[in-house]
C-alpha positions, 0 to 999 in steps of 0.5 A: 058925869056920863063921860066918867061912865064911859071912861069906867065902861070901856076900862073895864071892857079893856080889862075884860078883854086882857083877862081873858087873853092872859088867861088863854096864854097861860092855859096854852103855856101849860099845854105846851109843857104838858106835853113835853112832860107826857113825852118824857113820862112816855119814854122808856130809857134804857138808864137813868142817865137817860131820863136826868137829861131829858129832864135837865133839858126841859128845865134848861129850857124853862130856865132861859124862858125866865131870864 
């Protein structure tokens, strides 16, 4: 019985542990995009053409992330 505590004990240390890091990639994923999206709401572009392609970029980019 006390072996199945252990077993119990340390998988949820385990669990613990890969909550904890998913969670600190995730926050720094959306930091990463957060600041490509600052960027591009800082920029002052002389057209619209302008913005549609840096946005096209950004979401080029997401896209391939995913594939």
């Amino acid at each position: 019985m006390a072996e199945m505590e252990q077993q119990a004990a340390l998988l949820k240390e385990i669990q613990m542990r890969f909550d904890r890091k998913l969670k600190e990639n995730e926050i720094s994923l959306l930091k990463y995009w957060k600041e490509h999206l600052d960027r591009v709401g800082a920029m002052k572009p002389e057209g619209i053409a302008a913005l549609q392609l840096q946005v096209r970029n950004i979401s080029g980019v997401l896209w391939q992330g995913n594939h």
